[in-house]
N, C-alpha and C positions, 0 to 999 in steps of 0.2 A: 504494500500500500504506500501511496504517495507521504511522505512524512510530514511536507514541508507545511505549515496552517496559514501562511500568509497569502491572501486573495489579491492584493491591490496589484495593478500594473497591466494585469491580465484578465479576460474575460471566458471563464471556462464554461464546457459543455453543459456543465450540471446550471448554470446563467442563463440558458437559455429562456427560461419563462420569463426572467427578468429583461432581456433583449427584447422579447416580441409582447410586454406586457405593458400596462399603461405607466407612463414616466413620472406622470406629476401624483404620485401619492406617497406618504410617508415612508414606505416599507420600501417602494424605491428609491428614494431617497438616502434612505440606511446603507444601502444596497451599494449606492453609487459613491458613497463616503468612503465605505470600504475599500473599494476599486480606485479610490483619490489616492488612498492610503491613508486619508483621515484617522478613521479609529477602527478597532477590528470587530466583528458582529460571531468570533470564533464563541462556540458553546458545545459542551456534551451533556447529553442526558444519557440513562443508563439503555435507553433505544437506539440513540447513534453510535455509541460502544457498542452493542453487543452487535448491530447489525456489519459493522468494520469488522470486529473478529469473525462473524459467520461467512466472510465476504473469500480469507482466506482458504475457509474451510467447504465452501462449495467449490473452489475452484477446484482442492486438491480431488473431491468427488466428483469432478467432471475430468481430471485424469490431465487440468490446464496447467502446462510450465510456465507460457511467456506470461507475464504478468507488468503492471504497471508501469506501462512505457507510457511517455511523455512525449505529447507530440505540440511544437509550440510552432505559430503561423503568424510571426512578427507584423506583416502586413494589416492584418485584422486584432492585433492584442490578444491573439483566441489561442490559449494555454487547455487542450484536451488530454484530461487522465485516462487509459483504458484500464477495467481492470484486468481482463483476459482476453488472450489473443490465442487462438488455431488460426485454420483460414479464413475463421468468421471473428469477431468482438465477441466477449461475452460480457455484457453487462450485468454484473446482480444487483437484485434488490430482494431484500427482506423485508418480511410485509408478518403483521399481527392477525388480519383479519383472515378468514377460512379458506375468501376468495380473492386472488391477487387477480386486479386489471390495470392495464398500461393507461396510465393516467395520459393527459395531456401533455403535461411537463415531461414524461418518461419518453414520450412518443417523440418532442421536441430534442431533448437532451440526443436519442439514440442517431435523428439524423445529422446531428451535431459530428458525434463521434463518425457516423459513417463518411462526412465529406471529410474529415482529417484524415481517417486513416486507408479512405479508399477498400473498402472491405464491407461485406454482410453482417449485419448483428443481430443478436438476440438477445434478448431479455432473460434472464433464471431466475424466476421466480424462488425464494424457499420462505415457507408458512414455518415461523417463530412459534415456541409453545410457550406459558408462562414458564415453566420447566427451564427451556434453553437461555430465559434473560436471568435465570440463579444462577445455573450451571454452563459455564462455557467449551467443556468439555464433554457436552455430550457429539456423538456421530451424528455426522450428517445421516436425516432417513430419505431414501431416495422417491417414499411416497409422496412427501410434501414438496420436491422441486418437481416446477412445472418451467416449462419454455416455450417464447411467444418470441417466434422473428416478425422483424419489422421490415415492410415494403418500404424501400428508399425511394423520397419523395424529391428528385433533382430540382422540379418546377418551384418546391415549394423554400427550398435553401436557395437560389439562386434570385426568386421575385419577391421571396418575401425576408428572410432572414438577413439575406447578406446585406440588403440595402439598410437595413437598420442596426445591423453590425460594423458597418464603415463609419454608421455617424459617432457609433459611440466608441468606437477606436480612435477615431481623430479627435475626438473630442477627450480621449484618457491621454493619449499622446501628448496633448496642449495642458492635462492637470483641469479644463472645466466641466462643467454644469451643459448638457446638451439642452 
C-alpha cells in the first residue's frame, strides 16, 4: 500500500467525484485546501484501517504480486495508486453491507485508473463481518468476494473529465481557487 498520506500537489483517482462534483460547497472546499497544501483533511476510523489491511489480504487470495504502482501524469496533476495489477487492475473495496454495488464514485474512480494505466479493471468486492473489524487475522473467505469489471467509458474521460481536470490542474499549478 501506498504509504505516503500527503494529498496536496496532486489530484488522485480516488478525486475523482470531487473533479466532476459541484465546486462551490464546503466539503469542496476542504477538498481543494488540501490539494493547496493548506491543511491536511488525513483521518482513520477503525473502517479505513481495517478495510487497508483487508486490501493486502484479498490481493494475496487472488494469487496478485504486482501491487501499488504509482502512476503520476504531471501534465494533468493526476497522481493514480493501483492496488493490483495482472493484465487487468484490481481494484478493492471492502464494503459492511451484505450487498456490494459500484457506486458512482467507484465507477468514476475505476475509469480514472483505466486511462492511467491503459489496462481493464475490476472491482473485488469483499463483505466485512463485524468479526473481521476485531480480528484482522482472520482468512480471506472466498464466499464473500464478488467481482464486477467495468466497461471503459473513453467518451466519457475525454468530454467530460478531462476538461475539468485541466482546469483544476492549472489552477493547482498556479496554488489558486478555480
Amino acid at each position: 500500500m501506498i504509504h505516503n498520506k500527503d494529498r496536496s500537489g496532486w489530484i488522485g483517482a480516488s478525486d475523482t467525484s470531487f473533479v466532476m462534483g459541484n465546486w462551490s460547497t464546503a466539503t469542496w472546499s476542504n477538498w481543494w485546501a488540501e490539494k493547496l497544501g493548506i491543511h491536511s483533511n488525513h483521518f482513520d476510523t477503525i473502517y479505513t484501517k481495517t478495510g487497508t489491511w483487508y486490501e493486502g489480504k484479498v490481493l494475496d487470495a487472488l494469487g496478485v504480486k504486482k501491487r501499488d504502482r504509482q502512476i503520476l501524469i504531471p501534465k494533468y496533476r493526476l497522481r493514480v495508486n493501483l492496488d493490483g495489477e495482472t493484465w487487468k487492475i484490481h481494484e478493492i473495496k471492502t464494503h459492511k453491507d451484505p450487498e456490494f454495488k459500484v457506486s458512482k464514485a467507484y465507477w468514476q474512480q475505476a475509469q480514472v485508473e483505466m486511462f492511467a494505466a491503459k489496462k481493464p479493471l475490476e472491482i473485488v468486492a469483499y463483505h466485512l463481518t463485524d468479526d473481521d473489524y476485531m480480528n484482522w487475522f482472520n482468512p480471506i473467505d472466498p464466499e464473500r468476494l464478488t467481482h464486477h469489471p467495468i466497461e471503459w467509458d473513453g467518451e466519457w474521460i475525454g468530454c467530460k473529465y478531462l476538461p475539468r481536470l485541466m482546469i483544476l490542474s492549472e489552477c493547482l499549478k498556479k496554488g489558486v481557487w478555480p
